[in-house]
N, C-alpha and C positions, 0 to 999 in steps of 0.2 A: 618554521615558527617565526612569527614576526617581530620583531626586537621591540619594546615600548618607547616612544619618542620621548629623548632626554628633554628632562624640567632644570627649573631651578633648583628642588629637588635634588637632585643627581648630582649636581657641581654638589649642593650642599653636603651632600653626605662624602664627595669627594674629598672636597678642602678642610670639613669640621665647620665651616662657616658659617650663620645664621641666613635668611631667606632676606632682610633687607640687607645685609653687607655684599651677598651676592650680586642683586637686584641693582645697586648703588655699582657696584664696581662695573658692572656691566653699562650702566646709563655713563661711565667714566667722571662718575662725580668726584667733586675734592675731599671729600669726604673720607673718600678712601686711600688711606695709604699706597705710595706706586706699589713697595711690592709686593702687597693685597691682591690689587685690581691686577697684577702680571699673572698673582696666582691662577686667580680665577679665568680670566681669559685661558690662560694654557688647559686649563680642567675643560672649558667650553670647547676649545679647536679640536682636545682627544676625542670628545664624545659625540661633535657632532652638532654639536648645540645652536637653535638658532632661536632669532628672536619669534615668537607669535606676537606680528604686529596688531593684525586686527587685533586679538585678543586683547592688547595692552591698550588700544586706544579706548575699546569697550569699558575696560575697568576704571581705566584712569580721565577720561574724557580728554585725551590729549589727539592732537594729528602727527606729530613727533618728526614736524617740519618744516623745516627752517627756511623759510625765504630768502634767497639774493637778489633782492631787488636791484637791478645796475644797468647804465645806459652802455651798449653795445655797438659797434660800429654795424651799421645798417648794409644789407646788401649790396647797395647802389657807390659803399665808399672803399674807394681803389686805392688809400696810400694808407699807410703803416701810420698805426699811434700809440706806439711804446707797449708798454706793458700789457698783454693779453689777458681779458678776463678770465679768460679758461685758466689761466694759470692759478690765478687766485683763487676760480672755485674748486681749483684741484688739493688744493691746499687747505682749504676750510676742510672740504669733505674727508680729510684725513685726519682731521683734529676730531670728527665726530668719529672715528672707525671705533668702532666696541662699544658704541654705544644705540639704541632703538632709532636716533636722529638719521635724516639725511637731508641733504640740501638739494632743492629745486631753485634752478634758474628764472628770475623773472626779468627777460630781457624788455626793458621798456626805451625810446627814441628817445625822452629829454623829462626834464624835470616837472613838468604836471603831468606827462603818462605816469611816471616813477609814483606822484602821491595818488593816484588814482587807485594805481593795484594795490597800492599800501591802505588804503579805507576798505578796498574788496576782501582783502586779507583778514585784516584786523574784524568788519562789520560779520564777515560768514564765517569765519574761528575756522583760514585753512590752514594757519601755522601757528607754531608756538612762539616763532620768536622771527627777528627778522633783521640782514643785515644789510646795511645800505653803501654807496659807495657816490661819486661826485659829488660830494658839499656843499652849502652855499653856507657863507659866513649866519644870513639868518634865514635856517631851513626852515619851510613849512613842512615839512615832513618829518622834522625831527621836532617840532611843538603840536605836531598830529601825535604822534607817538606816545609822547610826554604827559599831553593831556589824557589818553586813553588809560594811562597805568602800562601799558607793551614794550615787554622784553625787547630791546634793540641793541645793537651794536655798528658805532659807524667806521670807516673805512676814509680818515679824516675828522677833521675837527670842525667845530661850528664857533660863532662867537657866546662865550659863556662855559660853552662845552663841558656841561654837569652829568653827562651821561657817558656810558660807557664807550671808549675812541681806539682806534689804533691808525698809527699815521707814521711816517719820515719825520723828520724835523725839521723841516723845511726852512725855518729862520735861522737856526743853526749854519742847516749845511750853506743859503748863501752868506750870511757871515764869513764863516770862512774861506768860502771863496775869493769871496770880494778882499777881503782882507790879502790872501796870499797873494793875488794879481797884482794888489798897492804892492805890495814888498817887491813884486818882479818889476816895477816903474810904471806898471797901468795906470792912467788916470782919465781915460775915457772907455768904461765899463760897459760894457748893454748886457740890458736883461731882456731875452726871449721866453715868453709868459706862457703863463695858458690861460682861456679868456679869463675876460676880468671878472666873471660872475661865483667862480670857482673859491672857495674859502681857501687854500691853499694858495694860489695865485695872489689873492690880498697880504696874506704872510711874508709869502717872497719879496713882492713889491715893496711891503712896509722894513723889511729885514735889510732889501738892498738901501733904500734912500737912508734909514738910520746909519747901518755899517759904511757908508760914503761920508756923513756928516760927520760919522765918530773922527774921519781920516782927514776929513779936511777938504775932501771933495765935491766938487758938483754931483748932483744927484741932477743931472739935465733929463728931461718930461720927454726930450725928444730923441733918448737912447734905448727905451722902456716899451717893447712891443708886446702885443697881447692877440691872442689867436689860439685854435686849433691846432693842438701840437704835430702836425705831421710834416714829413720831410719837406711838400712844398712853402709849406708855411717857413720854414728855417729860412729857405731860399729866397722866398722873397724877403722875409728880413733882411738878409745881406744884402740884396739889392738896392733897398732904399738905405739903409745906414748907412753903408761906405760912399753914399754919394752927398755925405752932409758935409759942410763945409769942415767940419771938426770931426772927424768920422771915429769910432773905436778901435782901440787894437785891442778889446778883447770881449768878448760873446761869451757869457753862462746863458747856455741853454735850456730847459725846463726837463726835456728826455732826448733821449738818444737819437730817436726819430727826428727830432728837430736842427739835431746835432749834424746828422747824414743830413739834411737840406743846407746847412749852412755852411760846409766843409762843400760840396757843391755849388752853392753859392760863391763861395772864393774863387773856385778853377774859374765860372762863366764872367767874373770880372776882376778877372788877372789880380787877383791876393794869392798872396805865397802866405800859410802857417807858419808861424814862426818868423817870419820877416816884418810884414804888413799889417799883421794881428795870427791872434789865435782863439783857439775855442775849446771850453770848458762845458761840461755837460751833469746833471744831475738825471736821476732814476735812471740809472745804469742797468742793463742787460749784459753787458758783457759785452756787448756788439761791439762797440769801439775800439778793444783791443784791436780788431781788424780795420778799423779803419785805414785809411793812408793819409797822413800820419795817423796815429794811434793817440787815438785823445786823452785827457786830463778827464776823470769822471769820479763821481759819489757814487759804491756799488752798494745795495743793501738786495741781499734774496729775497724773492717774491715770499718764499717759502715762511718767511721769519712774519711779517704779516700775516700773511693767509695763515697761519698755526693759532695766534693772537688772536684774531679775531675767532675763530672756532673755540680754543679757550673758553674768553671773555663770556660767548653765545653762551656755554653750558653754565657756566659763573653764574650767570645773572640771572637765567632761567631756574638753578639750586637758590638763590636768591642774595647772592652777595652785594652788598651796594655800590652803587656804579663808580663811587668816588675810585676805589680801589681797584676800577676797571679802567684804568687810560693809561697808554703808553704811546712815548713820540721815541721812537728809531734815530739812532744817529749812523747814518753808511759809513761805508769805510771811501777814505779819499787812497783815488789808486791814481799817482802821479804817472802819466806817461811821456812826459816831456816837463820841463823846466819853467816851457811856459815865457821864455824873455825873450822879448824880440831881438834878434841879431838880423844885422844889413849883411846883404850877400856879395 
């Protein structure tokens, strides 16, 4: 005899719950107390339970799917650049787990494919909601969104940034870098950016040259490089700075990846760490612990983002207002050296 496929129904008469308290802890709304929505879930895993999506889209006129719209390194590009998207969508899709949502990847090249599939999106109703990722201080994609009334979530901040955000705190963290390097006797700083189109990268820049004036320092135009964060890019940083007349002894780098090209950079033109300069790194991987030496970095887990942002996605889709959606991350600073130059 064939068993009847469990409903919501069946949790219901499981837990005593009503059919929207069910329904709700399953969509993993806030609505529902956590350990409501634990209950319920455990009732769902004993029985068996899954969602009928067709079914739910039918009723509800929903696709119950969330766009990551995010620019992706292309086939063609052979050097490392920090933080892997796949991490982060692994991360979001975890924040939706118990609920009818799932996330589809929209891997686009550069910032007008990105608002192109975001008009395809939004015009043919194939998601509910949609999370975006690379910035620009004033996005056309975040005032496409804006005007349409669409659930979004960004992955950074824009200027104004009245909508829902999750980001690093990028002015923060070089504040205090730049700050601790003064106390170590640093007075010629470089910042290793990422291009200058990036709404992040205008933070940094604007964070570095204010935290130099608070100190008392030059904020020189020609310590301040901007590029494609990957290890060769670090590298050729190093190349042309230590060949300024007044060259730095000290490099914050934007990631890790930039980090390895510029610790490379020193061996191909004879700088010792710690002697000659040193280097300081933000959006930590962990990698560096291995380096040789082992660098000075800001770690914050991809994990802590990516959670945020899935959050925020179902928040604002239940319909919380976005004010109450934005958070900026402060990393943890993980000293691996001192950081002052000593003569050998």
């Amino acid at each position: 005899m064939t068993r009847p496929r469990p409903t919501l129904k069946t949790i219901c008469a499981m837990t005593g719950l009503s059919v929207a308290t069910v329904s709700n802890a399953l969509r993993g709304s806030d609505r529902v107390r956590p350990e409501t929505r634990e209950i319920v879930e455990k009732a769902a895993r004993e029985i068996g339970y899954s969602h009928n999506l067709s079914g739910l889209q039918l009723r509800t006129g929903k696709t119950y799917q969330i766009a990551a719209v995010m620019a992706v390194p292309q086939p063609e590009t052979d050097e490392w650049e920090g933080v892997e998207y796949t991490q982060l969508l692994s991360g979001i899709a975890k924040a939706l787990e118990g609920t009818p949502y799932r996330t589809v990847l929209y891997a686009v090249r550069d910032h007008a494919e990105g608002l192109a599939v975001i008009r395809r999106l939004v015009d043919h109703g194939e998601a509910d909601g949609i999370i975006l990722s690379g910035m620009r201080p004033a996005d056309a994609r975040v005032a496409f969104l804006e005007e349409r009334g669409f659930p979004f979530v960004t992955y950074g901040t824009t200027e104004g940034a009245a909508h829902p955000f999750v980001d690093a705190d990028n002015a923060r963290m070089v504040q205090v870098a730049v700050r601790r390097l003064a106390d170590r006797g640093h007075r010629r700083i470089a910042l290793i950016n990422p291009p200058a189109t990036m709404s992040y990268a205008a933070t940094r820049a604007a964070a570095w040259r204010a935290t130099l004036a608070e100190l008392g320092l030059p904020a020189d135009p020609a310590l301040l490089r901007s590029g494609v964060l990957t290890p060769g890019f670090g590298a050729a940083a190093v190349a042309e700075l230590c060949r300024l007349p007044d060259p730095p002894t000290a490099y914050l780098c934007a990631n890790e990846a930039a980090a390895l090209g510029a610790l490379s950079g020193f061996a191909a033109n004879g700088l010792v760490h710690g002697r000659d300069a040193v280097i300081n790194a933000t959006d930590d991987l962990n990698v560096s612990a291995y380096f040789v030496p082992p660098l000075t970095t800001f770690f914050l887990p991809i994990s802590r983002p990516a959670q945020l942002l899935g959050d925020y996605m179902l928040a604002r889709l239940d319909g919380q207002p976005a004010e109450s959606l934005q958070t900026l991350l402060m990393p943890d600073l993980i000293e691996r050296s001192d950081d002052i130059l000593r003569s050998h």
